[in-house]
N, C-alpha and C positions, 0 to 999 in steps of 0.2 A: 504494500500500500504506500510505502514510504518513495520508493521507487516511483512508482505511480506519478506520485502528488509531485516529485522534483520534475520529472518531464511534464506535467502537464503547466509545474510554473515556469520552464523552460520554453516551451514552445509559445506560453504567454508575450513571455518578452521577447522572442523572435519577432511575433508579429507585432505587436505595437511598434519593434521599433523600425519594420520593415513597414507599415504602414505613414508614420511618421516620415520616412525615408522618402516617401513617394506620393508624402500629402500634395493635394491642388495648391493651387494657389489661389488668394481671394482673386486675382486679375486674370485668372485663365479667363479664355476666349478671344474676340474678334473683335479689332478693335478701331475705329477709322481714325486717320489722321489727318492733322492739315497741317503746312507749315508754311506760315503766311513771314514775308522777308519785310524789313525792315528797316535797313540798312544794306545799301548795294547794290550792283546791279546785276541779280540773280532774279530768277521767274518770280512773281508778286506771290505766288500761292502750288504747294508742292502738296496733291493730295494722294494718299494712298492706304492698303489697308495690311497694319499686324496681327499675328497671333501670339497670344501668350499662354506659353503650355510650362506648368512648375515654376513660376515666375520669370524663364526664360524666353525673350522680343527676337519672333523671326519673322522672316518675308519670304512665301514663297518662292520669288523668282530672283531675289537679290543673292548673292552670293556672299559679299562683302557685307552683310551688316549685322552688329553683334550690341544685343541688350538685355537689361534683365532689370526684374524689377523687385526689391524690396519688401519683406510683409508690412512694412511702414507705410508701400507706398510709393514709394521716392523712386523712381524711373532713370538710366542711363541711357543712352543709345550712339550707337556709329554707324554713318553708313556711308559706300563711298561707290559710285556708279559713274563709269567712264572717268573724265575729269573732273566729275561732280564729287564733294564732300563735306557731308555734314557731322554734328556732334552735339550731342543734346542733353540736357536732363533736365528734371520738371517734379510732379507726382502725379501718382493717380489716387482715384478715390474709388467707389466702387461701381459708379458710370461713365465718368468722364475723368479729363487730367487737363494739364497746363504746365506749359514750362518755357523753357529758352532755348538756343540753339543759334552754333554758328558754324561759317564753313566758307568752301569756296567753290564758282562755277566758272572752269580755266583758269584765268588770272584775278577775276572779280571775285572777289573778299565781302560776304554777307552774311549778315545775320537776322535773328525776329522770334518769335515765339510761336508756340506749336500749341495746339490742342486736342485731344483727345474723347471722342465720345464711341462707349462700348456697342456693338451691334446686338 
């Protein structure tokens, strides 16, 4: 019985901590962006859509772009396409977000702020 009871509180703490290990995120899902410039002479408005899977910011088709997000909230991001390149961080909440960002398109040096609303 003794035996027993130590594997069944074994395999307890396996799974919590394997659960834990692999909890969501409150920011999972699909997320649209906009990132409207500010300064420079980059496009007025850059929109497009992420996904956040484990508090990790991907784009299906971008190669180059790496983000993640906080249980705080508090959002990072990179991305860089052709000669384009941005750099951002902001937060999110649990529908939408807001932040800053800067970067360059070719030789033009621009930045502005970005917002965020969940799908």
């Amino acid at each position: 019985m003794r035996k027993l009871s130590i594997c069944a509180a074994g395999a307890f703490v396996f799974v919590a901590l394997t659960s834990t290990a692999y909890a969501r995120s409150a920011y999972d899902g699909s997320w649209n962006l906009a990132f409207v410039t500010q300064r420079g002479a980059c496009d007025a408005v850059y929109n497009f859509t992420v996904n956040v899977f484990n508090g990790v910011v991907t784009h299906p088709n971008l190669v180059k772009f790496r983000g993640y997000v906080r249980k705080s909230g508090a959002v990072r991001a990179s991305v860089t396409v052709h000669d384009k390149y941005a750099a951002g961080s902001g937060r999110l909440s649990s529908a939408s977000g807001r932040g800053t960002w800067s970067g360059y398109s070719g030789s033009a040096r621009c930045s502005g702020y970005w917002t965020a609303q969940r799908n």
